[in-house]
N, C-alpha and C positions, 0 to 999 in steps of 0.2 A: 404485489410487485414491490422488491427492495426498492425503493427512494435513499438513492448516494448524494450527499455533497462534499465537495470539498473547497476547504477556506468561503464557505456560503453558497459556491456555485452546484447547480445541481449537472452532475453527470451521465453520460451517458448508463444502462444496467450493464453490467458485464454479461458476458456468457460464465462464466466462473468469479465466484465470490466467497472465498474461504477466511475464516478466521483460526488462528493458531495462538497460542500461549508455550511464552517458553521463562524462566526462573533466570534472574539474574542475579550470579552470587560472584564470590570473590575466593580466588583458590592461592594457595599457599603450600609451605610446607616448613616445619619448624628447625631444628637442630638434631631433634631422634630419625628425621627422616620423614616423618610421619606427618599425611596430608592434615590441610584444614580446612576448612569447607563455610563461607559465613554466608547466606541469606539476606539479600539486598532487596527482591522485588522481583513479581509477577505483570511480565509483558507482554501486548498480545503483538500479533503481526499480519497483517492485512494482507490477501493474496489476488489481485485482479486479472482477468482475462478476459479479452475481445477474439474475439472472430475475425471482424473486420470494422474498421472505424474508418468514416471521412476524415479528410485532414480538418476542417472546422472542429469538430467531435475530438479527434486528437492535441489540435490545439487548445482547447479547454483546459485541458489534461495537464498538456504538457507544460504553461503557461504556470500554471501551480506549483505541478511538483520541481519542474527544474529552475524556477524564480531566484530571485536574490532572499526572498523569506524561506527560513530551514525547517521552519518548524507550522506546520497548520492546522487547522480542526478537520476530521473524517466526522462525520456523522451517518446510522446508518439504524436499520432496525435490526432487533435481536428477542429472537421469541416475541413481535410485537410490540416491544419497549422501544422507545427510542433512547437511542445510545450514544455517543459521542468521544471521540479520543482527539488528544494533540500528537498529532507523527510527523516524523519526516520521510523522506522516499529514498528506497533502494534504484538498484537499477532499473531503466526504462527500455526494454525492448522490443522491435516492430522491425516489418518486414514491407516494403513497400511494394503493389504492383498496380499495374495502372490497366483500365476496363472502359472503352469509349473516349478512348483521350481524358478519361477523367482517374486523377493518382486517388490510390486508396492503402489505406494499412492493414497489412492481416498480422495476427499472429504476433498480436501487442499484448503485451505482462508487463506487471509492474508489481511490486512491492508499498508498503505502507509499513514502518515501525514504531511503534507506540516509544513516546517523547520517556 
């Protein structure tokens, strides 16, 4: 079982937990027209997905990523390494519905991007 935290707190597992890499370069183009292309850095981006989450469970979450601090630790495992990144968060989206008079979230994603 992945073991998540975030800024030290341990959260909830997702139902989806993707990791992606994507190259951040600097584009240009000179006087002949002709592009240029320079090589800054390899980023990864964090993809999270719930089901459904309590609002406690949520609030965790949300408590983090949407804080006055931009920047956090993820830590996570990766082929059984442990692994760790500083990110800040994309968009947070949720869907609320309520079951027994009791609110609950479905259909929460979120983003991570590597600092």
């Amino acid at each position: 079982m992945q073991v998540l935290t975030l800024a030290g707190q341990s959260i909830k597992q997702p139902k989806d937990f993707r990791i992606g890499s994507f190259n951040l370069t600097k584009a240009g183009r000179v006087a002949t027209g002709d592009m240029t292309l320079e090589y800054i850095a390899t980023k990864r981006k964090f993809y999270f997905e719930y089901d459904v989450l309590a609002g406690d469970e949520l609030d965790i979450i949300k408590d983090i990523i949407t804080g006055s601090t931009m920047f956090f630790t993820l830590t996570y495992k990766d082929n059984g390494n442990s692994e760790s990144a500083t990110v800040y968060a994309g968009a947070l989206e949720k869907e609320a519905f309520r079951n027994d008079g009791v609110w609950y979230w479905k259909s929460v994603a979120f983003d991570l991007i590597e600092q």
